[in-house]
Structure formats: C-alpha cells, structure tokens
LUMVOKOL-305757 format. One record per residue: residue number from 1; y, x, z of N, C-alpha, C, O in turn. Coordinates in Angstrom, 3 decimals. Each point is the difference from the previous one (the first is absolute). Example, Ala and Ser with C-alpha at 12.3 -4.5 7.8 and 13.67 -1.06 7.14 Angstrom:
<rolums>
  seq       n_y       n_x       n_z      ca_y      ca_x      ca_z       c_y       c_x       c_z       o_y       o_x       o_z
    1    -5.690    13.190     7.800     1.190    -0.890     0.000     1.200     0.900     0.000    -0.019     1.036     0.665
    2     1.069    -1.386    -1.385     1.190     0.820     0.060     1.090    -0.770     0.730     1.108     0.509     0.169
</rolums>
This chain:
<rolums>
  seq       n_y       n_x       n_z      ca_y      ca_x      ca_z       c_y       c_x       c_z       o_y       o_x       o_z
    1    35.908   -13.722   -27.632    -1.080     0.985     0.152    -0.492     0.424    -1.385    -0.116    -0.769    -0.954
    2    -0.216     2.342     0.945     0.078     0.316    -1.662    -1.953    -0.085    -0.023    -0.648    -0.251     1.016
    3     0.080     0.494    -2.253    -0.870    -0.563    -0.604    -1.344     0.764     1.008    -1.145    -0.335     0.304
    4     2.116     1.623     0.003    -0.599     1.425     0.527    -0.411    -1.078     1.440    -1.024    -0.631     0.262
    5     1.747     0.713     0.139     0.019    -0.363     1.804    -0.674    -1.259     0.087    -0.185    -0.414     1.145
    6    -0.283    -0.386    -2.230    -0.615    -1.012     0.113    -1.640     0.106     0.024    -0.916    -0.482     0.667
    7     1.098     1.588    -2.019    -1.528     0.450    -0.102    -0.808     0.582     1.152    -1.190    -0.216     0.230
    8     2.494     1.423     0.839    -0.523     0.596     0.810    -0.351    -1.400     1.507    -0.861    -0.058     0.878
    9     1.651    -0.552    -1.131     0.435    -1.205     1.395    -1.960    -0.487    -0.263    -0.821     0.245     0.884
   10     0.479    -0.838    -2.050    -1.233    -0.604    -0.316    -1.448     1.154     0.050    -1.141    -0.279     0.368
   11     1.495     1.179    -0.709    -0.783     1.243     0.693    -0.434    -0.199     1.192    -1.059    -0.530     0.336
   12     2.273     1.160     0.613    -0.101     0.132     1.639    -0.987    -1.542     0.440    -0.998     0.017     0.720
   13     1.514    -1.081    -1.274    -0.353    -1.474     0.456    -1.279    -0.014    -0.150    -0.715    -0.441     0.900
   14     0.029     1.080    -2.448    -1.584    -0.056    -0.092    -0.587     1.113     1.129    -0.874    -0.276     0.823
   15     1.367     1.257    -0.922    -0.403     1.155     0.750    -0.533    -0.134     1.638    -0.987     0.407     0.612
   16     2.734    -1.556    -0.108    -0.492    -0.143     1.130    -1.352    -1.230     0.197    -0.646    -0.092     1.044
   17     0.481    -0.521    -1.905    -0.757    -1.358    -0.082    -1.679     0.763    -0.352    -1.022    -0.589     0.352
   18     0.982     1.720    -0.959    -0.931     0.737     0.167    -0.776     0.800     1.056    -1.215     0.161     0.109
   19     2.248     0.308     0.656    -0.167     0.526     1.355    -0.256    -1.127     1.052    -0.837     0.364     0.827
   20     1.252    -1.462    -0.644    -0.309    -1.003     0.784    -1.339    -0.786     0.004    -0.476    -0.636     0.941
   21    -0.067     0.820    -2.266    -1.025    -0.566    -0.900    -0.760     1.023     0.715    -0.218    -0.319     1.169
   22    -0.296     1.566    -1.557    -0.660     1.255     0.617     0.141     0.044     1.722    -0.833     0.537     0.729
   23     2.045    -1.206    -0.273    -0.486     0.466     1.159    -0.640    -1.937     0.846    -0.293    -0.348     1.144
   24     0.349    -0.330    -2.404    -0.896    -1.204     0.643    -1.148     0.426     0.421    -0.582    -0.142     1.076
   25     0.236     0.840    -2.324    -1.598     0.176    -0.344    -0.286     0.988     1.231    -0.811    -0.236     0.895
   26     1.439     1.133    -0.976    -0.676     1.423     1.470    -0.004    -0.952     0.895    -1.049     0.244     0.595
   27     1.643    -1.438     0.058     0.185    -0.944     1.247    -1.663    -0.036    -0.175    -0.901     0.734     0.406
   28     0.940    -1.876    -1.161    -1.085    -0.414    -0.129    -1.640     0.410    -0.029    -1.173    -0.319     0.194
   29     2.063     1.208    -0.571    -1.536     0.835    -0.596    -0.471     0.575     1.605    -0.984    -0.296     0.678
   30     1.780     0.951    -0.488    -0.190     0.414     1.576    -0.561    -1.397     1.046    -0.717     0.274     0.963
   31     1.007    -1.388    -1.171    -0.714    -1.135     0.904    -1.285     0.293    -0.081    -0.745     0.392     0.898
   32     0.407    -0.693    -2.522    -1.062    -0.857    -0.528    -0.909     1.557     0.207    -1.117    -0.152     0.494
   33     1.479     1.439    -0.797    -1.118     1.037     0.216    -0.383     0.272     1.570    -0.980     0.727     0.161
   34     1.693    -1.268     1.130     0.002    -0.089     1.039    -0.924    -0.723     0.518    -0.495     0.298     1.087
   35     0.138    -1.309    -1.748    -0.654    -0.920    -0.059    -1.393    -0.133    -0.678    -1.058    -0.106     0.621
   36     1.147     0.119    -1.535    -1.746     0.196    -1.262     0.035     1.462    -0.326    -0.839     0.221    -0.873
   37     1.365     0.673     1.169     0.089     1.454    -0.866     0.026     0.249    -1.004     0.442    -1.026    -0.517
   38    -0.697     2.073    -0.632     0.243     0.379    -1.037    -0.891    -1.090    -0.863     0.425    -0.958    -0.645
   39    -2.280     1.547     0.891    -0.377    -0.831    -0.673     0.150    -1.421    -0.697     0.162    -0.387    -1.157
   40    -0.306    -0.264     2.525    -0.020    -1.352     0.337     1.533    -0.878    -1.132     0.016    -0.806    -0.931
   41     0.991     1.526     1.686     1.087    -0.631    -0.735     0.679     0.298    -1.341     0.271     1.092    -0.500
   42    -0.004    -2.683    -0.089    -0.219    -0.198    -1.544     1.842     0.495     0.130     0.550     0.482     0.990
   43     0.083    -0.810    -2.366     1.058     0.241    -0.771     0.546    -1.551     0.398     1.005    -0.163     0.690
   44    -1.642    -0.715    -1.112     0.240    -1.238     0.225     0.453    -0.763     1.873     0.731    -0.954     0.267
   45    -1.345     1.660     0.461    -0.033    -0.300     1.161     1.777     0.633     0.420     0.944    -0.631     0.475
   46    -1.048     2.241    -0.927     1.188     0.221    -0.081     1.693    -0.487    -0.470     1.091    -0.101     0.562
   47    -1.685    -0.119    -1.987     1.490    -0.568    -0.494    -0.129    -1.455     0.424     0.949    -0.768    -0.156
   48    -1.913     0.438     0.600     0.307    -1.424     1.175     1.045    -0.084     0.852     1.035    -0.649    -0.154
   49    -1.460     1.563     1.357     0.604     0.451     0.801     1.403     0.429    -0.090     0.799    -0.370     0.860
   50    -0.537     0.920    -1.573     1.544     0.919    -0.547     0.650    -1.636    -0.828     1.137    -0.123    -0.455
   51    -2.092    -0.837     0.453     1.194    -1.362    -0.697     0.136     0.497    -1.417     1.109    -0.260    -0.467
   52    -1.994     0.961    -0.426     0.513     0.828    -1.290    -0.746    -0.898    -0.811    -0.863    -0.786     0.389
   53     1.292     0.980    -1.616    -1.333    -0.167    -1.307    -1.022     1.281    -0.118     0.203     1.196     0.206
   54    -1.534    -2.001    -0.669    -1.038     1.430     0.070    -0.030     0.682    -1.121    -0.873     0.860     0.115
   55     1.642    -0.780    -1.657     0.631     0.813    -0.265     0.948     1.252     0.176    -0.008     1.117    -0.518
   56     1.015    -1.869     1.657     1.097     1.077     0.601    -0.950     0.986     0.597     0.551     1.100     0.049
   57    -1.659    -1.075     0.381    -0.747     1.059     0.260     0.615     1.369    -0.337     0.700     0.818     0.597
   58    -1.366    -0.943    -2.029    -0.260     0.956    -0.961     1.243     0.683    -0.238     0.195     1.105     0.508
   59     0.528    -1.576    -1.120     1.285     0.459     0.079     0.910     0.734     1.040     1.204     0.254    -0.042
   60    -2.407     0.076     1.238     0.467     1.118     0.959    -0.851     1.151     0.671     0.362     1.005     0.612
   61    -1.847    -1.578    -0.993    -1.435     0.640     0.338    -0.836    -0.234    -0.795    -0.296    -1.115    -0.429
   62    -0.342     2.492     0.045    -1.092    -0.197    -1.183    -1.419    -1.139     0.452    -0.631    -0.830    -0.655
   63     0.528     1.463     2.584    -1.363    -0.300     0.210     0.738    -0.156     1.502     1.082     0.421     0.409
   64    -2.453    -1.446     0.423     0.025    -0.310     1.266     0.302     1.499     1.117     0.772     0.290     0.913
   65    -1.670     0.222    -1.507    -0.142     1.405     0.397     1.108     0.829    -0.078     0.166     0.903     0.820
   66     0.777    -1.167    -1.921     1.518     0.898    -0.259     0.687    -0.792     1.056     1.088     0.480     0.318
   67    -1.390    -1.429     0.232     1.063    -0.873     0.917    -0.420     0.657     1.302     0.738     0.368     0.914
   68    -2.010    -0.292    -0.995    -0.474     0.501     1.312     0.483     1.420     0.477     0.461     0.182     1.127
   69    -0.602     0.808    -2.070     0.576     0.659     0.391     1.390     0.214     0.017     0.330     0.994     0.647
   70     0.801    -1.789    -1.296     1.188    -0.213    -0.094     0.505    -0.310     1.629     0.911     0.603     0.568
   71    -1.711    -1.654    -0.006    -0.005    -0.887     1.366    -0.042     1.480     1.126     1.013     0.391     0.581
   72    -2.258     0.218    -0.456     0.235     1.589     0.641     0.914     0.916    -0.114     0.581     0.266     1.053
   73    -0.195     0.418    -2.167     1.331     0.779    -0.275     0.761    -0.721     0.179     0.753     0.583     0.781
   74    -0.221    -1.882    -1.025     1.958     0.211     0.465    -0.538    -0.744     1.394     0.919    -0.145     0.807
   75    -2.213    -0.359    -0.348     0.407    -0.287     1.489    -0.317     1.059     0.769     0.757     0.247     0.939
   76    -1.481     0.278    -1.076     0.290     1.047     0.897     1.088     1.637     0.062    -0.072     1.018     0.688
   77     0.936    -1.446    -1.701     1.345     1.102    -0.088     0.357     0.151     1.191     0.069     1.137     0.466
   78     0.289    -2.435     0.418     0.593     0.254     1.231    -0.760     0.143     0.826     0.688     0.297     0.977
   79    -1.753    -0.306    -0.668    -0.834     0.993     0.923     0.018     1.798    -0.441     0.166     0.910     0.812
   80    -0.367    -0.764    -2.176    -0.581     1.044    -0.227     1.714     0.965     0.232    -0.015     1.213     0.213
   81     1.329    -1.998    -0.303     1.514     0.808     0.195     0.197     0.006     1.435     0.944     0.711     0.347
   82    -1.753    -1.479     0.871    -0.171     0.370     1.289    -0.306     0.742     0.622     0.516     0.479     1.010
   83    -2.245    -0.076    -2.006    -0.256     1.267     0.210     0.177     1.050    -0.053    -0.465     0.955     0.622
   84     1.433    -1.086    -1.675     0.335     1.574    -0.770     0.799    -0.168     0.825    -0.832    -0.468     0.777
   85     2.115     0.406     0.021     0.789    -0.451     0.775    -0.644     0.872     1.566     0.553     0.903     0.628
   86    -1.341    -1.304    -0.465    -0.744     0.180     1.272    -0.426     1.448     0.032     0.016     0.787     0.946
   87    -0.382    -0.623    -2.141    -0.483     1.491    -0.523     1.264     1.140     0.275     0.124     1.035     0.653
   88     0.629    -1.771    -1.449     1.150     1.299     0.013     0.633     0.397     1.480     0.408     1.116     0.322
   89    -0.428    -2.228     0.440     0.534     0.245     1.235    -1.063     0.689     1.177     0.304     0.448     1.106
   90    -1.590    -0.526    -1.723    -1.045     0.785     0.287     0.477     1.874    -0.023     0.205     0.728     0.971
   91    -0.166    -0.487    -2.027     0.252     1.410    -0.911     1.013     0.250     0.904    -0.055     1.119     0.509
   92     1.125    -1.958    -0.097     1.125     0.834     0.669     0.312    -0.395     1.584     1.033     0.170     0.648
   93    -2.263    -0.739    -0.274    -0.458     0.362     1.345     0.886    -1.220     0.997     0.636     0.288     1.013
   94    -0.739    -1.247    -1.410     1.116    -0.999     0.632    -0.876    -0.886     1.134     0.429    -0.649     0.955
   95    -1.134     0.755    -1.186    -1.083    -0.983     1.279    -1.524     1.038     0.127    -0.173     0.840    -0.884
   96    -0.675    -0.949     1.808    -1.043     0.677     0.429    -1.187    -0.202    -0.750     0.028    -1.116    -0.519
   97    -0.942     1.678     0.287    -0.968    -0.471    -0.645    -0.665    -1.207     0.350    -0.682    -0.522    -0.882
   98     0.743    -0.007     1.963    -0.344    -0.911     0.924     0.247    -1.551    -0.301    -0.768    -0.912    -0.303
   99     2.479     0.997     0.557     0.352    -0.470    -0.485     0.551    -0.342    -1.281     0.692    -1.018     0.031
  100    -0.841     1.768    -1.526     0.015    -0.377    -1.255    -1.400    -0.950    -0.486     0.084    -0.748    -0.974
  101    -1.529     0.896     1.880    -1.126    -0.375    -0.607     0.405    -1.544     0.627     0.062    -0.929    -0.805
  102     0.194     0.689     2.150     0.737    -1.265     0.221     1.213    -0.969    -0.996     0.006    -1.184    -0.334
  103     0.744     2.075     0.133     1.153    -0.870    -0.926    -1.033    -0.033    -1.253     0.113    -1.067    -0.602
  104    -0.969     1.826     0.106    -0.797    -0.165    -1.531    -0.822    -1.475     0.159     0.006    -0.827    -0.912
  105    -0.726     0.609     2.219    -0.791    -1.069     0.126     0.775    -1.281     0.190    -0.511    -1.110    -0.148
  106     1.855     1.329     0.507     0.957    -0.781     0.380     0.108    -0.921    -1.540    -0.237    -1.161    -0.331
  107     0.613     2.109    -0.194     0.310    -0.177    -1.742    -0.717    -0.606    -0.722     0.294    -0.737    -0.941
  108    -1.604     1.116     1.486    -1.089    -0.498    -1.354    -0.233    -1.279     0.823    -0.198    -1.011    -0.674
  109     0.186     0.883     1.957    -0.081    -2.086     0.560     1.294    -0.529    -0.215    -0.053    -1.213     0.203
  110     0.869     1.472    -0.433     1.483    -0.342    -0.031    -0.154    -0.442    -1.117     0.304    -1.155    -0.298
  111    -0.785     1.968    -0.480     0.173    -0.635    -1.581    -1.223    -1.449    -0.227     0.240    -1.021    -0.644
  112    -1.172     1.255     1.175    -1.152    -0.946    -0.117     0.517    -0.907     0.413    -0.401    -0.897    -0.741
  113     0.936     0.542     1.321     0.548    -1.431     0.532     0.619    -0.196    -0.246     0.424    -1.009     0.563
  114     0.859     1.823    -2.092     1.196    -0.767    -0.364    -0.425    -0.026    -1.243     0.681    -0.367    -0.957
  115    -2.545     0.995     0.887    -0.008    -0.534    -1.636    -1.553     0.070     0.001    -0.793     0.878    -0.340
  116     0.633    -2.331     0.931    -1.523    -0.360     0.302    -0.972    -0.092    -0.952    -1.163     0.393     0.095
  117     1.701    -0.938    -1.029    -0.732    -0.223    -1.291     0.258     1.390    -0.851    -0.835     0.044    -0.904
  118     1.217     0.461     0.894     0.332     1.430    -0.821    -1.410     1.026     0.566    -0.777     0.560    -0.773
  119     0.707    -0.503     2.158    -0.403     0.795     0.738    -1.374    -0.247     0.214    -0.824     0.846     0.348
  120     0.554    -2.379    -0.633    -1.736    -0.236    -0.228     0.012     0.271    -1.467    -1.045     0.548    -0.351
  121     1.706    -0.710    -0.404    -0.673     0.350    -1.562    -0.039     1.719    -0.240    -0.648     0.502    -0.918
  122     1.304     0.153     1.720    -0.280     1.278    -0.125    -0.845     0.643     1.190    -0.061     1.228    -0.064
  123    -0.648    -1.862     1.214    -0.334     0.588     0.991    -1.118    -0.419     0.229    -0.746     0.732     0.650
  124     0.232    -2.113    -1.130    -1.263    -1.142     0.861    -0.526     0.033    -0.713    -0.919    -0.818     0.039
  125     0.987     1.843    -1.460    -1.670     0.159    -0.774    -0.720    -1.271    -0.408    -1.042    -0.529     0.387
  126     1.919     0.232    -1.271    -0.903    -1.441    -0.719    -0.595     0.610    -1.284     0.570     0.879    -0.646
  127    -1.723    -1.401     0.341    -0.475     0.320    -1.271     0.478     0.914    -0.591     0.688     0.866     0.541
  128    -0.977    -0.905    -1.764     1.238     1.033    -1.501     0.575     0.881     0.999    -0.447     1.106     0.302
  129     1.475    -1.676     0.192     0.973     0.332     0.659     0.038     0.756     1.125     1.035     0.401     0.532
  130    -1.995    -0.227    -0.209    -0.681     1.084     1.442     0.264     1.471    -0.696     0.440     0.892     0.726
  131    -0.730    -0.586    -2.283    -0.202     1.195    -0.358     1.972     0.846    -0.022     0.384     1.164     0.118
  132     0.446    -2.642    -0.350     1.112     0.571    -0.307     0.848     0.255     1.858     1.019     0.633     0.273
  133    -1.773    -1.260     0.481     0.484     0.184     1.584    -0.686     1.391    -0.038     0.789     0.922    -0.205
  134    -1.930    -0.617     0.340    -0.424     1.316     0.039     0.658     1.266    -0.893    -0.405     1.152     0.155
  135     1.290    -1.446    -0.951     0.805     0.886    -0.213     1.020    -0.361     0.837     0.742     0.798     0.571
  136    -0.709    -1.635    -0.515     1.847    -0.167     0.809    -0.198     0.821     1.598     0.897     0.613     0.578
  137    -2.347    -0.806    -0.074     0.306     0.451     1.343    -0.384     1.666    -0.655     0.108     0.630     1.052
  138    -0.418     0.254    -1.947    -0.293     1.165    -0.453     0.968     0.579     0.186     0.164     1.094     0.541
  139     0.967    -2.197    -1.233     1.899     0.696    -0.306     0.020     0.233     1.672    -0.226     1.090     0.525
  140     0.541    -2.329     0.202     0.784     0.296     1.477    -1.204     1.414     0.941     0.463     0.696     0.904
  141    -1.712    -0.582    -1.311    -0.613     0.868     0.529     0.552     1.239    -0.043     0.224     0.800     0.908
  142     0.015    -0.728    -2.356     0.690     1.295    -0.749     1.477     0.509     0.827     0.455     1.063     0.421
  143    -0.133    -2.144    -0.461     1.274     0.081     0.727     0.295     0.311     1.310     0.939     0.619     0.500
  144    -2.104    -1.265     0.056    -0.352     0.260     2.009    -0.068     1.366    -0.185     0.542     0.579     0.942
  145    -1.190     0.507    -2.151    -0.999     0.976     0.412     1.733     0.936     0.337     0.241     0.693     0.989
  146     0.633    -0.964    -2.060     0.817     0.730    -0.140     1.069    -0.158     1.403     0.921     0.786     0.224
  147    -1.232    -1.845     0.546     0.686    -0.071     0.967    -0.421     0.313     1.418     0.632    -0.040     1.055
  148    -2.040     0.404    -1.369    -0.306     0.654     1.067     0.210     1.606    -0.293    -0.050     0.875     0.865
  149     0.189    -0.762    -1.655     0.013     1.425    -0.388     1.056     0.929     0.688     0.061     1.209     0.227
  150     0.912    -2.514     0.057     1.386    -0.269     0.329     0.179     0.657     1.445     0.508     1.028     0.446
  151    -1.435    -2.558     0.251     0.283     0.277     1.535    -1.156     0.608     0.479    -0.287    -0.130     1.190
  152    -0.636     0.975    -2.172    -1.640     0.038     0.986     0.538     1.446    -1.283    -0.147    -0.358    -1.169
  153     0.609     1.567     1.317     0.003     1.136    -0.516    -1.112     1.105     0.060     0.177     1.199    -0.214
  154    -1.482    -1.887     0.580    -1.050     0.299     0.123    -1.091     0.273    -0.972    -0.694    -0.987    -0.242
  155     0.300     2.331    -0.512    -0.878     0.201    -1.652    -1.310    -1.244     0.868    -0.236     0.144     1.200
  156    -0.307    -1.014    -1.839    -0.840    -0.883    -0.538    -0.859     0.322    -0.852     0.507     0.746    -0.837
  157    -2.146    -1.066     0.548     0.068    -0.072    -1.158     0.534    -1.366    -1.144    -0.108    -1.219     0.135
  158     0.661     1.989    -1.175     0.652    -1.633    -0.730    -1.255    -1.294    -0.110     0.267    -1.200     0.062
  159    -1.497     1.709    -0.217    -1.281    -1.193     0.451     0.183    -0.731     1.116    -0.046    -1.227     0.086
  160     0.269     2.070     0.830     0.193    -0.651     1.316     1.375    -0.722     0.275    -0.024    -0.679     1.026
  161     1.083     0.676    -1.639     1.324     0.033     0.265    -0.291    -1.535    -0.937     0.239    -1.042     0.611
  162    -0.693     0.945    -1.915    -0.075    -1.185    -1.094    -0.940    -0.780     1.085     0.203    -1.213     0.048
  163    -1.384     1.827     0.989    -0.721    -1.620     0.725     1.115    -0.718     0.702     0.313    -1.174    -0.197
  164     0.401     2.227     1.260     0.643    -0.236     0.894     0.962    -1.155    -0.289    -0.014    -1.086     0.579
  165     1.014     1.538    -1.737     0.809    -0.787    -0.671    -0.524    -1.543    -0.277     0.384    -1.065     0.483
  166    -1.279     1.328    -1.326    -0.596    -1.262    -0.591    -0.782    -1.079     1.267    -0.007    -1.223     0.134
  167    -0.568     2.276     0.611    -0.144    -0.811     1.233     0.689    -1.074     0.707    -0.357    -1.109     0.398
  168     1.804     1.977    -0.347     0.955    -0.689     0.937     0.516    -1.205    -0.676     0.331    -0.992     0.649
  169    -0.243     1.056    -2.077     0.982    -0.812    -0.841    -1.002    -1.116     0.040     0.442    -1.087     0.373
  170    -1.604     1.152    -0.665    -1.096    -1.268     0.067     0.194    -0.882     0.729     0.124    -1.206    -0.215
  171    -0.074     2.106     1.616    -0.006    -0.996     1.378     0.960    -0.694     0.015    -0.132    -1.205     0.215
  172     1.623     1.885    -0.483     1.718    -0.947     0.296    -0.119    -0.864    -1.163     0.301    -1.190     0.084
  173    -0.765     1.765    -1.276    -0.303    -1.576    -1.316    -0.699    -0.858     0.905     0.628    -0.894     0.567
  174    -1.838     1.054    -0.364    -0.680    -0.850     0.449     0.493    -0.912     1.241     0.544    -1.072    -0.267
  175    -0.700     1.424     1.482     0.588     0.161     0.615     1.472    -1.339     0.281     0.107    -0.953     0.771
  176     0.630     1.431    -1.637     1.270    -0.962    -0.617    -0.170    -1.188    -0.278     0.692    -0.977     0.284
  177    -2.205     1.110    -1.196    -0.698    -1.450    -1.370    -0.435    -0.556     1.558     0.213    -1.182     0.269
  178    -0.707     1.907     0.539    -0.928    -1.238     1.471     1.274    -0.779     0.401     0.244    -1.195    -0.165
  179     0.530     2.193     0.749     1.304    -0.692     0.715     0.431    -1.188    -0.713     0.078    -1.060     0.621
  180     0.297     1.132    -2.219     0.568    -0.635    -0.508    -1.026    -1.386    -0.052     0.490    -1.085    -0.313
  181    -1.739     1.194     0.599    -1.353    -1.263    -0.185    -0.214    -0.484     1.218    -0.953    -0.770     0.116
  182     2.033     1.193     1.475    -0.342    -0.550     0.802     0.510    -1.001     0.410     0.901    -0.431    -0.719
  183    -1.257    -0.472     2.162    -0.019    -1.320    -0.147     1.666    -0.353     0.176     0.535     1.108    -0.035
  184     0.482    -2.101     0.201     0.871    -0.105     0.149     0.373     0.265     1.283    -0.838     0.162     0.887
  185     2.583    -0.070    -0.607     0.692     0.666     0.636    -0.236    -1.004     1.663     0.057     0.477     1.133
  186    -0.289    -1.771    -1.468    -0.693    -0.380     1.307    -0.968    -0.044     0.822    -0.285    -0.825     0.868
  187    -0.368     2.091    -1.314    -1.730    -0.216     0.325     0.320     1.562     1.162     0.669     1.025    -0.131
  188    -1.468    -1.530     1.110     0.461     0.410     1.329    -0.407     1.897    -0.192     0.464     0.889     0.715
  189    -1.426    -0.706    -1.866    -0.496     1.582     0.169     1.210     0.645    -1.570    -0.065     1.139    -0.463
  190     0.633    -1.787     0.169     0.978     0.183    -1.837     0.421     1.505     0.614     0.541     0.317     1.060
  191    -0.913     0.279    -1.923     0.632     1.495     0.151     1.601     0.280    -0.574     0.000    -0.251    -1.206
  192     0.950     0.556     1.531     1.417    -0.400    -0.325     0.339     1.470    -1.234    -0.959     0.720    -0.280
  193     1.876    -0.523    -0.137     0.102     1.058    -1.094     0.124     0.821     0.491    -0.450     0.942    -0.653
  194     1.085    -0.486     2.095     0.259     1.092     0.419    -1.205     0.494     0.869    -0.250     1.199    -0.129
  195    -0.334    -1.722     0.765    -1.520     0.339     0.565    -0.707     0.246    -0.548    -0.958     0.572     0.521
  196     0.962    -0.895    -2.213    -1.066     0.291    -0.977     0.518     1.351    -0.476    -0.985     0.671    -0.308
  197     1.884    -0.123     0.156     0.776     1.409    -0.038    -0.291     0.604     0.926    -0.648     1.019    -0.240
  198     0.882    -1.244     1.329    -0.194     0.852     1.141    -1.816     0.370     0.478    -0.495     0.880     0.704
  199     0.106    -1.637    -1.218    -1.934     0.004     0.191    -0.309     1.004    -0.785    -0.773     0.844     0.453
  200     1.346    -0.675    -1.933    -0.582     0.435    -1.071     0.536     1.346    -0.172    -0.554     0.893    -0.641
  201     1.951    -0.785     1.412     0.824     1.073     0.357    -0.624     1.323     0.872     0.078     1.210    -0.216
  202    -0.801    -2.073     1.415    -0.290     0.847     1.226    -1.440     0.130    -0.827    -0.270     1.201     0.010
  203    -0.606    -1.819    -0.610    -1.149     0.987    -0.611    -0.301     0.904    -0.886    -0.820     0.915    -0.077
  204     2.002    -1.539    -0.864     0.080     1.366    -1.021     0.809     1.260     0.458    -0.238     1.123    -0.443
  205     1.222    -1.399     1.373     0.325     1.404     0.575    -1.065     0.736     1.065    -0.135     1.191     0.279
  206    -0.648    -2.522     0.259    -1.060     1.340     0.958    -0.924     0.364    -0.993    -0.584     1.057     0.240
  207     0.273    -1.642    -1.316    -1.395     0.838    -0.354     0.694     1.065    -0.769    -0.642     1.049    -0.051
  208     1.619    -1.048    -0.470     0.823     1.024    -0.719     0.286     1.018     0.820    -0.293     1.025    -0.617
  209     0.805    -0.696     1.922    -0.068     0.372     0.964    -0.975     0.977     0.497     0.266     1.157     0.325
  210    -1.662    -1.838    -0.288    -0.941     0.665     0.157    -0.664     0.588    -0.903    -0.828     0.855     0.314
  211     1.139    -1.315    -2.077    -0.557     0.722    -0.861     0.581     1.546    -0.156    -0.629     1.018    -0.290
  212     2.213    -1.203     0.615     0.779     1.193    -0.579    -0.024     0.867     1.694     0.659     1.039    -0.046
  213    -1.222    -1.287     1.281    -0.253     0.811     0.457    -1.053     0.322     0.397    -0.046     0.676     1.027
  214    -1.221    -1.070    -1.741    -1.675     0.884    -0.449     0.889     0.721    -0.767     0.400     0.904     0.734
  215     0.183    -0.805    -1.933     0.249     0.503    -1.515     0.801     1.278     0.572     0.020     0.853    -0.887
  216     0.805    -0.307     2.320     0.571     0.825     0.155    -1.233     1.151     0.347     0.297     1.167     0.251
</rolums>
C-alpha cells in the first residue's frame, strides 16, 4: 500500500470515528432534552450519557444549544421529506382532500412513536426550549397553509388561513405528546395508534369541512 492510500485509509478511519462520535452525542442529547429540557440539561449529563469524555463535546458543538438545535434539524428531515412527499402528490391530485389531511395526521403520529424522545424535545415545550418548538410548529403551519391551498382552492384571508393552519398543527403536536404520555397498552381505556388517528382525523376534517363551507 503506497504512502498515498495509507494517508487516505487513516483519513476515512478518523472521519468515520468522527461521525460516530457526533452521532453519540445527537442520541443522547435527544434522551436527556426529553427529559430535563434545554434549560435544565448540563453538557456533562450529556457526554455521560453518549459514554464520551466531556471534552469530546466541544470538538463537535460550540454550545448545548448548537446541539439542540442540531437534535431538531437532522431529526426531523424525515418527517419534514414525508411531507413534502405528501405535498406533491397533493398538487397532482392523487388522493381527495379528505383523505390527504388523514394520511398528514397519519404521518405526524407515525413519526411520534418511532421517535418519542425527538418529538417531546421538539413538541412538549420545555423551558428554553418551548421558544425553538414554537418555531418548529410555525414551519409545519406554514406548510399546512400551503396544503390547504391545495385541496381547499378557496381565496381566504391569508390571516385567517395562518389561524386555521396553526390551529390544526397545535392540536396533532399536541395531541400526539398526550397519546404518547398515556397509560400502558394494558390498561383497559389505552387508546391504540390507529384510533388515535382516526379521532383526530374525523375532527379535523369536520371542522375543516364546515369552515370551508361558511367560507363558500
């Protein structure tokens, strides 16, 4: 092996040992903000958790807060490529309006429960950290508005169109954070994942329903 391919071989090796290192820390970090929230949780509590030295920190995040928001952007990529997903097949008319606001609510509990701890640090408003959920549900509001725009081809005013939106997105965040806090799967009233879709399904399509036909 020439001097070249050795240098590059020890590269890739740190590189990947870097990326594994970074994605201890997002693990972790995502527990421990699930748990105490932004404020509350130290650096130390973290690189606990992740099995790291509390040096290795630094060497991937300036501040608790750069982690925090690090922990939101790449976890929620795959929600936010569902949506866009959902969107486009919106635009070219592949399911009813009816049924797209169903598969959307589908999506956003689907995801809460395959990323429990992700989904309280961006949704259950802890401390600090309440201000950066309140943008996060701003984005998916933004996003509802454009998708009703979709299946509800109806002029709005955009005031009214930004409550509506933001309305709806509150409730399925919310909504999601209860489900996900209720009691276990043996307790005789446990609401199951698909009943909790289908509850949240049949109200946001009737009041939607009845908003967009006052609005005609």
């Amino acid at each position: 092996m020439s001097q070249k391919d050795k240098k590059e071989k020890r590269a890739s090796r740190k590189s990947r040992r870097q990326a594994e290192t970074r994605k201890s820390l997002l693990d972790a970090a995502r527990k421990v903000f699930a748990v105490t929230g932004l404020t509350s949780a130290t650096i130390a509590q973290i690189t606990e958790t992740a099995d790291l030295g509390f040096g290795t920190f630094y060497l991937h995040f300036a501040s608790k807060e750069e982690l925090y928001l690090a922990v939101l952007k790449e976890g929620f990529a795959e929600l936010d490529k569902e949506l866009k997903q959902i969107l486009d097949e919106a635009r070219e008319s592949q399911y009813s309006g009816n049924e797209i606001i169903e598969i959307v609510i589908a999506i956003f509990f689907r995801f809460a429960r395959e990323n429990r701890d992700l989904f309280q640090v961006g949704f259950a408003g802890l401390d600090a950290g309440m201000q950066i959920g309140i943008s996060l549900r701003k984005q998916y509001a933004d996003w509802f508005s454009e998708l009703l725009k979709e299946i509800h081809p109806v002029e709005i005013p955009e005031s009214q169109l930004e409550l509506l939106s933001t309305s709806i997105v509150a409730m399925v965040s919310r909504t999601a954070v209860w489900w996900m806090q209720q009691k276990e799967e043996s307790e005789p009233d446990f609401l199951s994942l698909e009943q909790a879709i289908a509850v949240v399904s049949r109200f946001a399509i009737a009041g939607l329903t009845d908003f967009y036909s006052i609005s005609n």
